[in-house]
C-alpha positions in Angstrom: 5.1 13.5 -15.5 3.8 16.1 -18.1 4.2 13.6 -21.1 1.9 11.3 -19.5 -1.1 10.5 -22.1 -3.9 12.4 -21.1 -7.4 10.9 -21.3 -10.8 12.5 -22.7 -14.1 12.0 -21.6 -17.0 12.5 -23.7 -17.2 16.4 -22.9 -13.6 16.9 -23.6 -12.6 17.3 -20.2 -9.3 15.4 -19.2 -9.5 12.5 -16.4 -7.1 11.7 -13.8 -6.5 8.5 -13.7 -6.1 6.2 -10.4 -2.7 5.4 -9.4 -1.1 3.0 -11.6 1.6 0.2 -10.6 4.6 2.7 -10.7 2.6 5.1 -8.2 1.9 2.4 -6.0 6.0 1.2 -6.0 6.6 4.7 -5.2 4.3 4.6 -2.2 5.5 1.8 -1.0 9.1 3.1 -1.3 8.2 6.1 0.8 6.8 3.8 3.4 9.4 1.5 3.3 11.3 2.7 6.9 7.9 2.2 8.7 7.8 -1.1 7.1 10.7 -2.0 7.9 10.2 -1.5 11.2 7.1 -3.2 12.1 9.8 -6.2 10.7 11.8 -5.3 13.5 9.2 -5.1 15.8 8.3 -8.2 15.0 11.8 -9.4 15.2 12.5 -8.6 18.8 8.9 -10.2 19.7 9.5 -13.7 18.1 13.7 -14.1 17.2 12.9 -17.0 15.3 10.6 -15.4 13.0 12.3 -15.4 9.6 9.2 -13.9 6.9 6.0 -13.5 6.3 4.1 -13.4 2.9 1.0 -11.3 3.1 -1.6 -9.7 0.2 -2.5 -7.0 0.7 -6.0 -5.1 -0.8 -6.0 -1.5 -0.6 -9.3 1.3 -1.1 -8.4 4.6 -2.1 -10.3 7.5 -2.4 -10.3 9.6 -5.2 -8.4 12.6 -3.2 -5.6 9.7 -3.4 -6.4 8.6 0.6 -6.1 5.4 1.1 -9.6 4.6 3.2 -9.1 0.8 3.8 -6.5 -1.7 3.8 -6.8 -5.6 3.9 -3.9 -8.0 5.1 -4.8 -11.5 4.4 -3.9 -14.2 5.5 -6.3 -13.7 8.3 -4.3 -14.4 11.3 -1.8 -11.5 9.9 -4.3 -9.2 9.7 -5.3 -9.8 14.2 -1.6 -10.1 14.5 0.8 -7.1 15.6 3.0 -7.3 13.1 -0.3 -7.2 11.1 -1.9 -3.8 12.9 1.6 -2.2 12.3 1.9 -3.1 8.3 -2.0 -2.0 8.2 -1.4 1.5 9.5 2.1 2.0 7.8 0.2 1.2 4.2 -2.8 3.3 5.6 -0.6 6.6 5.3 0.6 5.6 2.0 -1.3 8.9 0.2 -1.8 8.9 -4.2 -2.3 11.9 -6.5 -6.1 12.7 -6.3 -8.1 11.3 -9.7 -11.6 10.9 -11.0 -13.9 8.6 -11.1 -14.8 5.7 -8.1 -12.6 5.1 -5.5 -10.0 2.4 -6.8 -9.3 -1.0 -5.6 -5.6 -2.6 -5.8 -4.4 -5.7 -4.1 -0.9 -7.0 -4.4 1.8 -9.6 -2.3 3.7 -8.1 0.5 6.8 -10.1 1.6 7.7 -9.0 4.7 11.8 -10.2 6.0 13.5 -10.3 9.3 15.8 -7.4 9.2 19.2 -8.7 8.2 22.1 -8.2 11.1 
């Protein structure tokens, strides 16, 4: 949004600042279907699989790329459903900012799709 507070360095130039929490709902909103169907990948692979709770760490660059995503538990990460939730957050893409690249981790909670 326009209204957002702009921030000021020292030489009076403003600074984009990495994505916050909303931008990150957003992207994951956006990358909800692909989500959604590495669950139903997984589904068809293992019927009795019911959820999975992950965390997941994200890098992103300051052009808003993300450059590196972490699953943990460890075992998701090797697993298929794993490789499929790593490349469907891999696409998730930010508005470009300043600064370092940023670092955000938060819990994924990933459901057998409902019939």
């Amino acid at each position: 949004g326009d209204d957002d507070p702009v921030m000021l360095t020292d030489g009076g130039q403003p600074v984009r600042p990495p994505p916050d929490e909303q931008a990150l709902k957003k992207g994951l909103f956006e990358q909800q279907a692909a989500l959604l169907a590495c669950a139903e990948a997984e589904h068809r692979r293992n019927p009795g699989w019911i959820e999975t709770k992950a965390t997941a760490s994200l890098v992103v660059e300051t052009t808003g790329k993300v450059k590196q995503v972490e699953l943990g538990p460890p075992a998701l990460g090797k697993s298929k459903l794993g490789q499929c939730v790593r490349t469907a957050l891999g696409k998730l893409q930010f508005e470009a900012f300043d600064g370092e690249h940023f670092a955000v981790a938060f819990p994924l909670l990933l459901t057998r799709p409902r019939k």
